[in-house]
C-alpha positions in Angstrom: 46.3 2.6 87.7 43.9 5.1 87.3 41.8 6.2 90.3 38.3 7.2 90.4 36.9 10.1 88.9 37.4 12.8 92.0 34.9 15.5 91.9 35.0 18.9 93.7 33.5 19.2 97.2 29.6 18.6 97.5 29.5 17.4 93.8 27.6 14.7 92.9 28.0 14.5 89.0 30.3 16.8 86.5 33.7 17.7 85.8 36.4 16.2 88.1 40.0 14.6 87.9 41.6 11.0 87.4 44.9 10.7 89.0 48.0 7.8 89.6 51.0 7.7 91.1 54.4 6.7 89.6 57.4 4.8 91.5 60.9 3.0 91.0 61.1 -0.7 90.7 63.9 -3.0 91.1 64.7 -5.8 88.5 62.8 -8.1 91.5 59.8 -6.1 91.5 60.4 -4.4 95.1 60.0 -0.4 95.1 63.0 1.6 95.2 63.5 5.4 96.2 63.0 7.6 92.9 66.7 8.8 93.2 68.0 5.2 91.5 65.6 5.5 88.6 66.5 9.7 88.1 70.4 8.5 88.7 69.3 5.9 85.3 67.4 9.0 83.7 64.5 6.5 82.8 62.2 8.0 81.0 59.0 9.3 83.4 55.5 9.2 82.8 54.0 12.8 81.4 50.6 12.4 82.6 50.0 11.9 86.3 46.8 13.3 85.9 43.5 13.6 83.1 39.8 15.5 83.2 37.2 13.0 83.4 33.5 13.3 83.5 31.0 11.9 85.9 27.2 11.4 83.9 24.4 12.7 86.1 21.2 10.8 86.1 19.0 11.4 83.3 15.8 9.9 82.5 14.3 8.7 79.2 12.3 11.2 77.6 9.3 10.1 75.2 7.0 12.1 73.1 3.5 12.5 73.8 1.0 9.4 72.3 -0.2 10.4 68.5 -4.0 10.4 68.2 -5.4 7.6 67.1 -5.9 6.3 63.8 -8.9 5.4 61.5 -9.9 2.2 61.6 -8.2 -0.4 58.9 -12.0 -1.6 58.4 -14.3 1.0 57.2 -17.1 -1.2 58.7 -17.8 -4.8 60.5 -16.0 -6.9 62.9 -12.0 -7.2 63.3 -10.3 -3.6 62.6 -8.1 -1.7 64.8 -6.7 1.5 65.3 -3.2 2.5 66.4 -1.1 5.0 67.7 2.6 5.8 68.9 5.2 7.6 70.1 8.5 8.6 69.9 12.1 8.7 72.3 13.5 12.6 72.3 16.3 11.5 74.8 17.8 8.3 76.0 18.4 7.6 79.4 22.0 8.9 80.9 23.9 7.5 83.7 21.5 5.6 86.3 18.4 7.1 84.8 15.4 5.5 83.8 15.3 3.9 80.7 13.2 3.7 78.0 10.3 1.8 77.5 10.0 -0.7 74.9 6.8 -0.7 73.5 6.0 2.4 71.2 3.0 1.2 69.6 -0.6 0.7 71.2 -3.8 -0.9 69.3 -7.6 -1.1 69.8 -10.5 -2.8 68.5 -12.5 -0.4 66.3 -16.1 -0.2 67.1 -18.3 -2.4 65.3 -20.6 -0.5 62.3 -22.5 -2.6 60.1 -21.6 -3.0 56.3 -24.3 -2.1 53.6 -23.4 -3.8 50.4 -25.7 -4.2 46.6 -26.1 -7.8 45.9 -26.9 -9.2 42.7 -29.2 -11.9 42.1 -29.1 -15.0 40.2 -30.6 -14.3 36.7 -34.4 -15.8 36.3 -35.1 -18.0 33.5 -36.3 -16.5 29.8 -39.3 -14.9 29.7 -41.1 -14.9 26.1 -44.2 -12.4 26.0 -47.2 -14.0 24.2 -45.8 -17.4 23.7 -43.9 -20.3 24.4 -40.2 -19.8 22.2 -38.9 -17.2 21.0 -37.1 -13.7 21.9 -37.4 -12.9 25.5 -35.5 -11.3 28.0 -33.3 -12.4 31.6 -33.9 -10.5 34.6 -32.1 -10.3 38.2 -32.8 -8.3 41.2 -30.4 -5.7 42.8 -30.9 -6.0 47.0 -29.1 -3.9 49.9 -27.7 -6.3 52.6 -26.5 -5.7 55.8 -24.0 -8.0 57.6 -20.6 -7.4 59.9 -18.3 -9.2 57.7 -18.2 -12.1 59.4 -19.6 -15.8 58.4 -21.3 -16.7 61.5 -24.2 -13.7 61.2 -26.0 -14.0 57.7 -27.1 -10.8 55.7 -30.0 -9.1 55.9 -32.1 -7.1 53.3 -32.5 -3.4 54.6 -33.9 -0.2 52.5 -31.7 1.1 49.1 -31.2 4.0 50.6 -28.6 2.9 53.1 -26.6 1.5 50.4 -26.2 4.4 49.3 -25.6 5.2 45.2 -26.5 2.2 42.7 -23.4 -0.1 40.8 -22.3 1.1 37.7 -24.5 0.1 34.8 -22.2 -3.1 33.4 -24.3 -4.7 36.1 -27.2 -4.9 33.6 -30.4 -6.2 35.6 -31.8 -7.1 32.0 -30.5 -9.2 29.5 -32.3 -10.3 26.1 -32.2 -13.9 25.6 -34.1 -16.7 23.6 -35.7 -20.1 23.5 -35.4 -22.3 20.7 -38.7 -23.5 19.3 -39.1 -26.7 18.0 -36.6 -27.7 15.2 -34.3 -24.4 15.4 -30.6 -24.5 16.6 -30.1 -23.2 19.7 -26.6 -21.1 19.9 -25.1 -21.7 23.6 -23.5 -19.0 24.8 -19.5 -18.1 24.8 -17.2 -20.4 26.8 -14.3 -18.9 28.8 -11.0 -18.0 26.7 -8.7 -20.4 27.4 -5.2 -19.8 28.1 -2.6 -18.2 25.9 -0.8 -20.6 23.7 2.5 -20.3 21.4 3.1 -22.0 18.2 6.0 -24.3 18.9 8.5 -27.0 17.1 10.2 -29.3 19.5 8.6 -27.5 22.2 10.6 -24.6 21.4 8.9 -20.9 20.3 9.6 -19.1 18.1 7.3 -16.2 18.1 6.3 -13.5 21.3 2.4 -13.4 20.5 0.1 -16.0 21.6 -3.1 -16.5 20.8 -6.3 -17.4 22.7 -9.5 -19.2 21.9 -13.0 -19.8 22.6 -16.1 -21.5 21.2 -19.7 -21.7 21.6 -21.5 -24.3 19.6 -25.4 -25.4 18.7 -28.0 -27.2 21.1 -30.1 -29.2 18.4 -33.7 -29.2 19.2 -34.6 -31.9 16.8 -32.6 -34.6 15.3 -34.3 -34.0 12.0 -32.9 -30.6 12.0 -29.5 -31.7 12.6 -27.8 -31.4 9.0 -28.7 -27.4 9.4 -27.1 -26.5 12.4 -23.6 -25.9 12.6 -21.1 -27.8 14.5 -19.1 -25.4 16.3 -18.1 -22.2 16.2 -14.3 -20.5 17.1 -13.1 -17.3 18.1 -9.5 -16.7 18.9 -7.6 -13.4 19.9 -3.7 -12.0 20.5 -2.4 -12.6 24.1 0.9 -12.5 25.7 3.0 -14.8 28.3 1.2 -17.8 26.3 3.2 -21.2 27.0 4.3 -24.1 24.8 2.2 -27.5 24.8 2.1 -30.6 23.5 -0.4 -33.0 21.9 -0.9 -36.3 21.7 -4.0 -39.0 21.1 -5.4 -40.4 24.1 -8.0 -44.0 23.9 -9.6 -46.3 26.2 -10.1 -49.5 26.3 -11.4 -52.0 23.7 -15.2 -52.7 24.0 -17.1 -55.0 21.8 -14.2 -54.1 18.9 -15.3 -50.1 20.0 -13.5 -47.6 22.1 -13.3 -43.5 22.4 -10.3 -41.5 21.0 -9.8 -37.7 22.3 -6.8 -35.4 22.1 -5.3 -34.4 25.4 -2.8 -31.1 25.8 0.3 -31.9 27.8 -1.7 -29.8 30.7 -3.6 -32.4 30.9 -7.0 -30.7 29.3 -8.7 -32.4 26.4 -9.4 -30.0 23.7 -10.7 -30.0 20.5 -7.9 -29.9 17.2 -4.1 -30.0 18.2 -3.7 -33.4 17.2 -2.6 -34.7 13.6 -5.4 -36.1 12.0 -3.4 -38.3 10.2 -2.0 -40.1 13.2 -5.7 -40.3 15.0 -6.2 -44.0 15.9 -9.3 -45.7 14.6 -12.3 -45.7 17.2 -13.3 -49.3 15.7 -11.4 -52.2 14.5 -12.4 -54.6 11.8 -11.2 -58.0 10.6 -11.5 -58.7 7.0 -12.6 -61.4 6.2 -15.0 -61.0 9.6 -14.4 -63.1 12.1 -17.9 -65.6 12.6 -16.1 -68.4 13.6 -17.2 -69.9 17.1 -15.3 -68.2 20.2 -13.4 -66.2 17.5 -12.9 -62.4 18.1 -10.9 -59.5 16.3 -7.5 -58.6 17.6 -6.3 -55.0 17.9 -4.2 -56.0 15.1 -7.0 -56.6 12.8 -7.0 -60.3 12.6 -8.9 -63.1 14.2 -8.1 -64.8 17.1 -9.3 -67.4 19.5 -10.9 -66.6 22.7 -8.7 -68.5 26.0 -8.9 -72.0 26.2 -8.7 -72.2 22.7 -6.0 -73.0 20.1 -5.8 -71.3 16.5 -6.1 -73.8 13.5 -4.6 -71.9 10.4 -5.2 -72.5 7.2 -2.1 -73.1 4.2 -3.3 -69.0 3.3 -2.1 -68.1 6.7 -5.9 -67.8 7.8 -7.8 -68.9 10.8 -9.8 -72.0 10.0 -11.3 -72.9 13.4 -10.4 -73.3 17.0 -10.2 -75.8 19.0 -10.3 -76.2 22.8 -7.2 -76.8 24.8 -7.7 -80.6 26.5 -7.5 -79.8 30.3 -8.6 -76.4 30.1 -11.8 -77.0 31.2 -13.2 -75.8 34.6 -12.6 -77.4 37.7 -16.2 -78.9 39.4 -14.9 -77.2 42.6 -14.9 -73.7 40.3 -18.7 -74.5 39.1 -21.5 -73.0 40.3 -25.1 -74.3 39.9 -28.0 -72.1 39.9 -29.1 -74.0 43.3 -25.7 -73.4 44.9 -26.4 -69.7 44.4 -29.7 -69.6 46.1 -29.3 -71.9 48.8 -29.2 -70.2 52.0 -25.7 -70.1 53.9 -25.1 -70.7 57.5 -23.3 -67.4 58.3 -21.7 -68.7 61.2 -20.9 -71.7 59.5 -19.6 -70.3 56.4 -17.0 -67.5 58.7 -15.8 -70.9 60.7 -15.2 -73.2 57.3 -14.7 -69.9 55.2 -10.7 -70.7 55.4 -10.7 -74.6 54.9 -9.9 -76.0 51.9 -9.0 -79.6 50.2 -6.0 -77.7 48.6 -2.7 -78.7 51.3 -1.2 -75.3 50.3 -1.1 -71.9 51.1 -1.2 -69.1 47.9 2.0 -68.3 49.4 3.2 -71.8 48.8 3.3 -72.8 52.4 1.1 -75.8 53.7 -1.9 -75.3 55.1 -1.7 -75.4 59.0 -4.8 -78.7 58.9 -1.5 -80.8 56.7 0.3 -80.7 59.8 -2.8 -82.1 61.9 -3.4 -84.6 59.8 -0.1 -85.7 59.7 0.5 -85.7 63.5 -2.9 -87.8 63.6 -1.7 -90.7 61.3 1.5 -90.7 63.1 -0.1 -90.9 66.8 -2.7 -93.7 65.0 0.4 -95.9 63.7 2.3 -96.1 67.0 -1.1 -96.8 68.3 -1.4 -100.0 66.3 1.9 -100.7 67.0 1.3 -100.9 70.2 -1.9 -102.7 70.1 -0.1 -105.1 68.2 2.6 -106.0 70.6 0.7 -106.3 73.4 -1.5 -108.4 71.9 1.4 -110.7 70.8 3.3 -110.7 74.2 -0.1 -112.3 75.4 -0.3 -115.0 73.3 3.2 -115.9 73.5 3.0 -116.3 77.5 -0.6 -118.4 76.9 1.1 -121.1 74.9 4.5 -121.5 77.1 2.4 -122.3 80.4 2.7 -126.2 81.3 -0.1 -128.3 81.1 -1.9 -129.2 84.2 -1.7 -132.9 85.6 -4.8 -135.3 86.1 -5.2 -136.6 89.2 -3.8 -140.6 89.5 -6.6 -142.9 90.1 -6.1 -146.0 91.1 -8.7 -149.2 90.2 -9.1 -152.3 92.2 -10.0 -155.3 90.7 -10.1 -157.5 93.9 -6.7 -159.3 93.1 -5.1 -160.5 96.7 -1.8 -159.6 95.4 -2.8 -156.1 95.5 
């Protein structure tokens, strides 16, 4: 093998020489004298020895730190600055090595933010009357705050705000308020989104359009035939979507209910559906149903209310109905007027709340008081069974006792024989 790099004398780190030595070996692996292997002519190694170079320590070497930067927040809480540095030379041998952090940041100092709020606009002002033309005003204020939540703004002078908002900020508005009997128009609703004409929910087309509306506040009901419904405004738009439409009702309600159309968004809008497939909003039997506890179907014929049975007529009409026998309340379902106000025993009413005459469970299951009742009776019967034996053995013991003997008297008439 090689040996260690050997430098010249004194040297601690440079230029210096790698050497190794070269011998004979037997087919056992012993060493032989170099005269068997020259007597072979084996081939000898060229290079016995090499230039090689020991490193002297270097250190890392970094740049100087950049001055710092501005401040990511031009004002209020929460901005830092930053600056860094560079690595001219890496570390060499057993120098020192570099660092690893390159970057250093700092909190900015805190300067307070001036900012122009806009007010909420005040309600119409008419000069010299009560309806009419007027005009909508809102105030423009200079705030102060540090962009945070926790400290609230404060009004300081415009002059720290610096130069006013541009002027589509308008602090002045004209507006109106309908008198009496006009037909107020409300103002523009937002566009809505951008919709494609579609068959099978498939386009066809690139350009979508968009629509908005703004309809008439009817002051007086008298008034109503001269005010127009609604009115529609629609523009070109792009990326608009395919929907769908469909009729959307509620529930029946004294033979009324509400019908709306909903987009497949989920929105309900105004046109989209087919007016020819709109579902009626009331339903009518002909001939009307006045029949006692009649009532229209859905269908449009009349029916009978539950617990009743339909009588038809030979013309496929309802003649009258009658009431199902058996279908007629249980008492235990009834209650009286009295039963609702009289008072209930709370405590009463939570311990009994779960007893019942019915022996089984919703579930099926018998009630858990079935099984008491039971194992009563049973513990009853072998009671009277009992009773009854004893009461039997007793009597039987009564009767076989012998009867007891009367003494033998004995009379004397005075007869000698005696």
């Amino acid at each position: 093998d090689w040996s260690t790099c050997q430098l010249s004398e004194n040297a601690t780190c440079g230029q210096g020489i790698q050497r190794r030595l070269v011998s004979c070996m037997r087919s056992d692996g012993k060493s032989v004298t170099m005269n068997y292997c020259e007597q072979l002519n084996l081939e000898k190694p060229e290079k016995l020895s090499i230039h090689c170079l020991v490193e002297c320590a270097v250190n890392c070497q970094l740049s100087k730190w950049s001055t710092w930067s501005e401040c990511s927040n031009t004002c209020g809480t929460g901005g830092q600055m930053i600056r860094t540095r560079s690595i001219i030379m890496q570390a060499q041998g057993e120098g020192r090595l570099c660092p690893t952090q390159l970057t250093q940041y700092r909190n900015c100092p805190v300067k307070p933010c001036y900012t122009w709020i806009l007010g909420t606009w005040s309600p119409c002002k008419v000069e010299g009357g009560q309806c009419g033309e007027g005009f909508q005003i809102r105030n423009l204020t200079c705030m102060v705050h540090d962009a945070s939540m926790s400290v609230p703004s404060k009004q300081v002078e415009n002059a720290l705000c610096g130069e006013l908002p541009s002027k589509d900020n308008a602090l002045q508005l004209p507006c109106s308020v309908p008198c009496p009997g006009d037909c107020h128009l409300t103002g523009w609703s937002e566009w809505s989104s951008c919709e494609l004409t579609c068959i099978d929910g498939r386009s066809f087309e690139t350009t979508g359009r968009q629509s908005r509306s703004r309809t008439f506040i009817i002051q007086s009901f008298e008034n109503q035939d001269n005010c127009p419904e609604q009115v529609l405004e629609t523009r070109p738009c792009s990326g608009g979507k395919c929907y769908n439409y469909a009729w959307k009702t509620s529930l029946w309600r004294d033979n009324e209910r509400t019908v709306w159309c909903q987009r497949s968004d989920g929105v309900n809008v105004t046109g989209g559906c087919s007016v020819q497939t709109q579902p009626a909003e009331t339903r009518h039997c002909n001939p009307e149903c006045k029949k006692p506890f009649t009532y229209c179907t859905q269908s449009g014929v009349c029916s009978c209310e539950r617990g009743y049975t339909e009588i038809m007529r030979s013309n496929g009409f309802l003649d009258y109905c009658m009431k199902v026998p058996g279908s007629e309340d249980k008492k235990a379902d009834v209650k009286t007027s009295a039963g609702k106000n009289k008072p209930v025993n709370s405590k009463m009413h939570d311990i009994f709340k779960g007893w019942s005459i019915q022996p089984f469970n919703p579930d099926g299951r018998l009630k858990i008081w079935v099984y008491g009742v039971s194992a009563g009776g049973f513990l009853i019967i072998l009671f009277l069974i009992f009773t009854s034996y004893l009461v039997c053995k007793k009597t039987k013991q009564h009767q076989s006792t012998p009867p007891q003997q009367k003494p033998l008297t004995f009379a004397y008439d005075g007869d000698l024989d005696m």
